[in-house]
VEXDREN-2710 file (C-alpha; in Angstrom, 1 decimal):
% VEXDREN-2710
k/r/px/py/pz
1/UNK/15.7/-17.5/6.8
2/UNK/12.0/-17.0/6.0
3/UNK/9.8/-20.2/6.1
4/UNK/6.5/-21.2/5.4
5/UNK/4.1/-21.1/7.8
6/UNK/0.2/-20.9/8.8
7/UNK/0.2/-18.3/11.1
8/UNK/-1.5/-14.8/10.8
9/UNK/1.5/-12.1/11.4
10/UNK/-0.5/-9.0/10.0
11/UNK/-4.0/-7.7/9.4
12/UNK/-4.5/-5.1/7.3
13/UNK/-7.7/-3.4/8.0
14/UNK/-9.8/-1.2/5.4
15/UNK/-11.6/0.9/7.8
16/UNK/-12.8/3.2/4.7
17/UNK/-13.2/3.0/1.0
18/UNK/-14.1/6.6/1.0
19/UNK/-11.7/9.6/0.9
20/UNK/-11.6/13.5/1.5
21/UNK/-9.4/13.5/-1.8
22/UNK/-9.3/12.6/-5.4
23/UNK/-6.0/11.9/-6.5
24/UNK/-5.4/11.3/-10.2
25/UNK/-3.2/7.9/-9.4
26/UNK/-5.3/6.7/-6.8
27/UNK/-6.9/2.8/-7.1
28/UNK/-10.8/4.2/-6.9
29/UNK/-10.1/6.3/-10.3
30/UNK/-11.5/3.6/-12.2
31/UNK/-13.9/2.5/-9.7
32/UNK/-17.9/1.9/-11.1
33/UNK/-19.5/1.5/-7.6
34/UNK/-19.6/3.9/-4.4
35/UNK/-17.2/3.5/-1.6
36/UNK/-18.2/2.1/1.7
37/UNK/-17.1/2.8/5.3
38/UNK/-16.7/-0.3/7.6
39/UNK/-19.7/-1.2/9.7
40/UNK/-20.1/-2.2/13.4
41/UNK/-20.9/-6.1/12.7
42/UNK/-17.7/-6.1/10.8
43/UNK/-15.6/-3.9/13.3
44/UNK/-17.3/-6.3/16.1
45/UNK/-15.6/-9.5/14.5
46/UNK/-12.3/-8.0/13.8
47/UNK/-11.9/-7.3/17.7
48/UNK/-12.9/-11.1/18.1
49/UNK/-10.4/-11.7/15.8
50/UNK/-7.3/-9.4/16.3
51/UNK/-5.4/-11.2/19.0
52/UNK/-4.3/-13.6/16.5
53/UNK/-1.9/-10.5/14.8
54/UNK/1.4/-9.5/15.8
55/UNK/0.6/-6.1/13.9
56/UNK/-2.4/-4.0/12.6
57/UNK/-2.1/-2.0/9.2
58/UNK/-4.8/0.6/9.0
59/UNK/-5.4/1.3/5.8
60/UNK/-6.8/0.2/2.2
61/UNK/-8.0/2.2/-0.5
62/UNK/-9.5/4.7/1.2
63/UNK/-8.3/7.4/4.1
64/UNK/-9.0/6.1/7.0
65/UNK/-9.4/9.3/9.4
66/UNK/-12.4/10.1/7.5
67/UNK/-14.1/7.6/8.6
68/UNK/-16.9/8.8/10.9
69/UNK/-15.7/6.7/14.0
70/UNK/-12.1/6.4/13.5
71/UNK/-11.1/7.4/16.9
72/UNK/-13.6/5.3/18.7
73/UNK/-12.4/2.1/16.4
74/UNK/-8.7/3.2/16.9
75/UNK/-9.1/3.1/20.4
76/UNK/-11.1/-0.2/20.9
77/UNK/-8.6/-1.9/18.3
78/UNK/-6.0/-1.3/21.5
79/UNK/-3.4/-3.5/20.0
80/UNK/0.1/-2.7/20.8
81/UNK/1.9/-2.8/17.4
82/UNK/-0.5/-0.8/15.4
83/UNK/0.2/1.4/11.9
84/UNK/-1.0/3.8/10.2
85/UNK/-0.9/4.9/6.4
86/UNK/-3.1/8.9/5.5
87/UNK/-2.8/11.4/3.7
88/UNK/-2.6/13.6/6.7
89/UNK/-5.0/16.0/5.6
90/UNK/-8.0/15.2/8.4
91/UNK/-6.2/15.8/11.5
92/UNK/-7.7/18.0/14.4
93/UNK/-6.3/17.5/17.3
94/UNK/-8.4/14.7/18.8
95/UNK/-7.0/12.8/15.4
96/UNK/-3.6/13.7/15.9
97/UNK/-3.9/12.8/20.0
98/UNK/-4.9/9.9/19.3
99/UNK/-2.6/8.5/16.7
100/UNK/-0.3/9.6/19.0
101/UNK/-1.3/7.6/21.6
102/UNK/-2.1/4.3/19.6
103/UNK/-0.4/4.0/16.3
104/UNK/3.4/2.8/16.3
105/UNK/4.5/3.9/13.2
106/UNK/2.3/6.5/10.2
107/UNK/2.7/6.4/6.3
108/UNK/2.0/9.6/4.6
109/UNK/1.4/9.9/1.2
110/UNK/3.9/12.7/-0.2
111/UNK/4.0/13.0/-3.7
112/UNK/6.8/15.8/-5.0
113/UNK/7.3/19.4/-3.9
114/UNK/4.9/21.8/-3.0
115/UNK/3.8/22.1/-7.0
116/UNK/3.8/18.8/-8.0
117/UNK/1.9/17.7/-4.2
118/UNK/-0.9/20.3/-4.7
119/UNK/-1.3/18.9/-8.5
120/UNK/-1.1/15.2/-7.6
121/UNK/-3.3/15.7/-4.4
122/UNK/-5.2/18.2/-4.6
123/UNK/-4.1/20.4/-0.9
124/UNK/-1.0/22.2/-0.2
125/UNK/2.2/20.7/0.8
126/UNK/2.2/23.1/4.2
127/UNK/-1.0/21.5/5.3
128/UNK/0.2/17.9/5.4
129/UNK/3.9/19.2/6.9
130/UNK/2.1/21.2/9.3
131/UNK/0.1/18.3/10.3
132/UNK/3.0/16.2/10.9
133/UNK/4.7/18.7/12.4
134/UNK/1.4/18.8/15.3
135/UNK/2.0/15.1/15.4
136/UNK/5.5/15.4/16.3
137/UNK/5.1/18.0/19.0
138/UNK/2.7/15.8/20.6
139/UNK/5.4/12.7/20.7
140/UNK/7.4/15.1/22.1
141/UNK/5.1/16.9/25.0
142/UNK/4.3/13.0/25.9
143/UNK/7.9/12.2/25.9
144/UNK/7.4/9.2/23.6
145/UNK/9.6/8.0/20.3
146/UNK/6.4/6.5/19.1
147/UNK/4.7/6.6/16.4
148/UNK/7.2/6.8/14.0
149/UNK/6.6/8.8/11.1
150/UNK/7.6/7.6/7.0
151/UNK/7.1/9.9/4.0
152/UNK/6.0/7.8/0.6
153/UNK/6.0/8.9/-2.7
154/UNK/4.5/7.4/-5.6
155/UNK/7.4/7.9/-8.7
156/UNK/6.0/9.1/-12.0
157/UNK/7.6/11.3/-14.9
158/UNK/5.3/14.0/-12.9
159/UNK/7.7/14.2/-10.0
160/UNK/11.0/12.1/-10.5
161/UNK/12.8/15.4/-11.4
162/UNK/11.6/16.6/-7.0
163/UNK/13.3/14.3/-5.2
164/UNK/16.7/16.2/-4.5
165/UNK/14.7/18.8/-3.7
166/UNK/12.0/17.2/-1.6
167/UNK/14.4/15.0/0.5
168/UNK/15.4/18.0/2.4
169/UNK/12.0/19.2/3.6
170/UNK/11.1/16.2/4.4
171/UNK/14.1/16.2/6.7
172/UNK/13.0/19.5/8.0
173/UNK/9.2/18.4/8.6
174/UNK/10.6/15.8/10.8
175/UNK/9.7/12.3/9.0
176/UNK/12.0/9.3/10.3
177/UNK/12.3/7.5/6.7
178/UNK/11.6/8.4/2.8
179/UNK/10.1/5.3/0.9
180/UNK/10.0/5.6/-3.0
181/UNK/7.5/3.2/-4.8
182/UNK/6.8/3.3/-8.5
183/UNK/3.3/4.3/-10.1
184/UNK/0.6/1.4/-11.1
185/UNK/-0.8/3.1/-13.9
186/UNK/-4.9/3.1/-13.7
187/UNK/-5.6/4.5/-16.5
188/UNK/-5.4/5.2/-20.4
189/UNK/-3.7/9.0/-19.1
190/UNK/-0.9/7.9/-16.9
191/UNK/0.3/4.6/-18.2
192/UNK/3.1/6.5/-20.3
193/UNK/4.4/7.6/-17.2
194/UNK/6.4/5.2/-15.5
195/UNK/9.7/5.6/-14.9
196/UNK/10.5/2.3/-14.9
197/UNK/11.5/-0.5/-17.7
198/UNK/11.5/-4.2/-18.0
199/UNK/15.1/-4.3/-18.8
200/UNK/17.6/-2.7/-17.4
201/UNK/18.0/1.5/-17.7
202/UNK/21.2/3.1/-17.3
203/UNK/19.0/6.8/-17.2
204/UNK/17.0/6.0/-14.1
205/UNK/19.2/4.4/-12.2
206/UNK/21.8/7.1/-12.2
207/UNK/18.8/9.2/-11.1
208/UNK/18.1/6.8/-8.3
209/UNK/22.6/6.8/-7.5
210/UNK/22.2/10.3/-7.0
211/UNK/19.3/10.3/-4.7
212/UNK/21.3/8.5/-1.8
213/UNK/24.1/11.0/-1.1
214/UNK/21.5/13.7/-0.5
215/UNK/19.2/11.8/1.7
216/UNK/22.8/10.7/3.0
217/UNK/23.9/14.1/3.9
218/UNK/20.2/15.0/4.8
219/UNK/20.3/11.9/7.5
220/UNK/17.2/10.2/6.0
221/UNK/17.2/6.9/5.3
222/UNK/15.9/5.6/2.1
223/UNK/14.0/3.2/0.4
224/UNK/13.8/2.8/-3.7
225/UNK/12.4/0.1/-5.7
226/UNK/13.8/-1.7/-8.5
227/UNK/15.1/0.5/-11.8
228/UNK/13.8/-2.5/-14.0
229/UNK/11.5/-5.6/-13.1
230/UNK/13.2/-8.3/-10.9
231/UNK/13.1/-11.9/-12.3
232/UNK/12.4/-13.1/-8.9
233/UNK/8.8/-13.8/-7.6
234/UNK/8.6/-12.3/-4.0
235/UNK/5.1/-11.7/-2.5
236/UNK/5.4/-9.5/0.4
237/UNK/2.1/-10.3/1.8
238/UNK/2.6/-14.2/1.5
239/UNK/6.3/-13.5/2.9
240/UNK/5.3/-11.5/6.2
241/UNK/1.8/-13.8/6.7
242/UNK/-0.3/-10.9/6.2
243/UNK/-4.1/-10.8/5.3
244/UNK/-6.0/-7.6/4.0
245/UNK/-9.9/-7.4/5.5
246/UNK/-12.3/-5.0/3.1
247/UNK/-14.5/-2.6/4.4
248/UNK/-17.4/-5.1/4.1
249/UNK/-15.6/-7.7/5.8
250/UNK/-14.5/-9.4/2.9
251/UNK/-10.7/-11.7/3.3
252/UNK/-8.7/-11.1/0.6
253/UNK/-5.1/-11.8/-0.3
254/UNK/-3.2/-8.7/-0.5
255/UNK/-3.9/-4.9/-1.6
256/UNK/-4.4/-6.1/-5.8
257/UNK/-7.1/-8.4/-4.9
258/UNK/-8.9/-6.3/-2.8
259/UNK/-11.2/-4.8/-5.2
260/UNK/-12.1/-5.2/-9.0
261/UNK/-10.4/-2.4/-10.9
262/UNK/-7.6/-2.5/-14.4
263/UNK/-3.9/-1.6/-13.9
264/UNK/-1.8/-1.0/-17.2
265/UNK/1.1/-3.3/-17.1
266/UNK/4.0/-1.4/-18.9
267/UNK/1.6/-0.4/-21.5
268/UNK/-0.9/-3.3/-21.6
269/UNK/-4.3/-2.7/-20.1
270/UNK/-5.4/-5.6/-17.5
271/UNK/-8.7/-6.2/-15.4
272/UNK/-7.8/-6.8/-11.8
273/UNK/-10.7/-8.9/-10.7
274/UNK/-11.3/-9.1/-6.6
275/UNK/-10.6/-12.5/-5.3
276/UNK/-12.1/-13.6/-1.3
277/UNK/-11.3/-16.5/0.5
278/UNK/-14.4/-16.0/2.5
279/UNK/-16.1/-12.9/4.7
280/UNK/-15.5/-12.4/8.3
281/UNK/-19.3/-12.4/9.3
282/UNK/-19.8/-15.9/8.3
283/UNK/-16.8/-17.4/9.6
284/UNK/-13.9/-16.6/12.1
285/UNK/-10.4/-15.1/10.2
286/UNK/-8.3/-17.9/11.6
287/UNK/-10.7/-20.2/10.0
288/UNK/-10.5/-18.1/6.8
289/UNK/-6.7/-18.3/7.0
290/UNK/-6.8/-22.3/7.7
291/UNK/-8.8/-23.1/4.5
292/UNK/-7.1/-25.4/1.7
293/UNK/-8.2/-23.0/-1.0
294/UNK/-6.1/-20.1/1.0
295/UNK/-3.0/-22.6/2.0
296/UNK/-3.0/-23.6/-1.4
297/UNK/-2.8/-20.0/-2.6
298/UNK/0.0/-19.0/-0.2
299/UNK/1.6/-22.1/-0.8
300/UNK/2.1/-21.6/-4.6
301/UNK/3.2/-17.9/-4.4
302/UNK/6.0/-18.6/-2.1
303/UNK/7.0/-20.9/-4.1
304/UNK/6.4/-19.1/-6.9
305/UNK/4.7/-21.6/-8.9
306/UNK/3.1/-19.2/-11.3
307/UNK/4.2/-18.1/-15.1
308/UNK/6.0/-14.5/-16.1
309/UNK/3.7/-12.7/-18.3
310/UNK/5.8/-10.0/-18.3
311/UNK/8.9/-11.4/-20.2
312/UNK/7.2/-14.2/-21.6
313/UNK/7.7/-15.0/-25.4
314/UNK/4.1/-15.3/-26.1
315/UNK/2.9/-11.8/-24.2
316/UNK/1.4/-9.9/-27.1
317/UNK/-0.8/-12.3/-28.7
318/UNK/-2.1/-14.3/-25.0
319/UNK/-5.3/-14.2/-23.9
320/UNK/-4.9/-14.8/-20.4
321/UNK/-2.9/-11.7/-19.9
322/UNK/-6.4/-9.6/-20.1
323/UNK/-7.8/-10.4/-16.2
324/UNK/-6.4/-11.8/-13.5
325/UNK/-8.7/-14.5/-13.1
326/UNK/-6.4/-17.1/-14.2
327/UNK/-2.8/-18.1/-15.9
328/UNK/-1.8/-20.6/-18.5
329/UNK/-1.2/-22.7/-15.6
330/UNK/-4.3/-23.1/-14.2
331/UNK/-3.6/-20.8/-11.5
332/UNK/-6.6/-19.0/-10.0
333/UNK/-6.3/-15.9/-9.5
334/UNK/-3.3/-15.0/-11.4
335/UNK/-0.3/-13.1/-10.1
336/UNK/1.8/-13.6/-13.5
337/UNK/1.4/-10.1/-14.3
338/UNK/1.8/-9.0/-10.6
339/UNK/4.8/-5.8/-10.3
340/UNK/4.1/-6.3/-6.5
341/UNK/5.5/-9.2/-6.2
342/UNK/8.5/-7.7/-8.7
343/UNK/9.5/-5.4/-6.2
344/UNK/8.5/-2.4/-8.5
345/UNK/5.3/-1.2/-6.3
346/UNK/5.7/-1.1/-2.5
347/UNK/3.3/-2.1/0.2
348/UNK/2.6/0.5/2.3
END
């Protein structure tokens, strides 16, 4: 039974805001400043600061081997329950060495087939399997079972048609575990394509039926999201005790809060404003984490004391539902709109 708590479990670090790639679905599509890389003062504090984790995520927006010291920070993080999430793109073999060495378990972003990868990201599919597949000989030559390696593709009406054929090569490049989240539409050109519904649909989930014997037969586990949204409110990050750190040091809830931006909520456009709880330079993350303002926050999501926009009778004719800044009840910021927390996006 999960309970509610005040301790920090996991810290999601955004090393880099910038990335070698320029993928149509990604979060910075919509983006009106330039991305940053994390600097030494911030790096500095995080070190003070990590002991308190039982896990690192490396991650965020951005891809984090391309930032210009990412082996040097990898290696003076030196925790021992450390992940990953790339693209796997910008591995040499110092890269791949030292993920190797320090990360327990890497997410790579797979997208569809060879066609639909190259269109969705821009490089070919060999590049990213050959990658992993440099990865995996180096577990090997060092006789270790660590990291472990998950693909993750983001559904869309681009690519639900490649999964039987994708879940086999992804057997044969060697990854441990497939994980299927759906798309959050960024902009006016993709928000048709969701594959999901707010009510239940017969159509996709006999796609989803028919995904399992093959990953089945292929011996690859499998993860899918919901067909349809979930009624429940279930925040993973407030659930596993998890806090995401920007690249400018910034404390902020969860992945959605990170940075301003718009998502299109099965159809509707919606300003995602960035919320804080405070920046690491000014005051330690435990004390960051220990604030009312914060408790309060995590508090009410686990509790899910917040509204459901999403099959609310007033919807189409609310004002609230525009930002995230607030709710009809008072809540600030907002997750009544949040798919996150409706288990139709996975965290990474």
């Amino acid at each position: 039974m999960v309970t509610y708590t005040d301790s920090i479990k996991k810290v999601y670090i955004e090393l880099t805001q910038n990335c070698n790639l320029n993928c149509r679905s990604c979060f910075r599509s919509n983006w009106k400043r330039l991305p940053v890389d994390m600097p030494e003062n911030v790096f500095q504090r995080i070190i003070d600061d990590e002991a308190t984790a039982e896990a690192i995520i490396v991650g965020g927006v951005g891809e984090p081997t391309v930032h210009p010291r990412f082996v040097e920070y990898t290696n003076r993080l030196a925790h021992n329950n450390m992940e990953l999430t790339s693209n796997a793109y910008n591995w040499d073999d110092i890269t791949i060495n030292t993920i190797m060495k320090r990360y327990k378990k890497v997410t790579v972003s797979v997208d569809g087939v060879p066609s639909s990868f190259f269109s969705a990201r821009g490089f070919n599919f060999d590049i990213m399997a050959g990658n992993v597949q440099k990865l995996i000989s180096a577990k090997k030559a060092a006789a270790t079972k660590t990291p472990v390696i998950h693909a993750m593709l983001v559904l869309s009406k681009d690519n639900i048609n490649d999964v039987r054929e994708l879940i086999p090569l992804l057997k044969k490049t060697g990854f441990a575990r497939f994980i299927i989240s759906n798309l959050l539409p960024q902009t006016e050109e993709d928000k048709d394509k969701i594959t999901y519904t707010p009510y239940l649909d017969e159509k996709l989930r006999r796609f989803a039926h028919a995904w399992y014997p093959v990953a089945s037969a292929n011996g690859i586990p499998m993860k899918t999201p919901m067909t349809k949204f979930s009624s429940e409110h279930r925040c993973a990050f407030v659930e596993n005790e998890a806090v995401f750190i920007t690249a400018e040091g910034n404390i902020a809830p969860c992945y959605r809060f990170a940075h301003d931006g718009q998502e299109f909520v099965f159809g509707r456009k919606k300003k995602v404003r960035a919320h804080y709880f405070g920046n690491i330079l000014e005051k330690s993350l435990t004390e960051i984490w220990n604030q009312d303002d914060y408790i309060d926050f995590r508090f009410r999501n686990y509790a899910s004391r917040y509204p459901s926009c999403i099959d609310c009778d007033y919807v189409e004719c609310c004002d609230y539902i525009t930002t995230s800044e607030a709710d009809c009840r008072a809540n600030e910021p907002s997750c009544a709109d949040c798919l996150w927390c409706r288990e139709l996006i996975e965290c990474p």
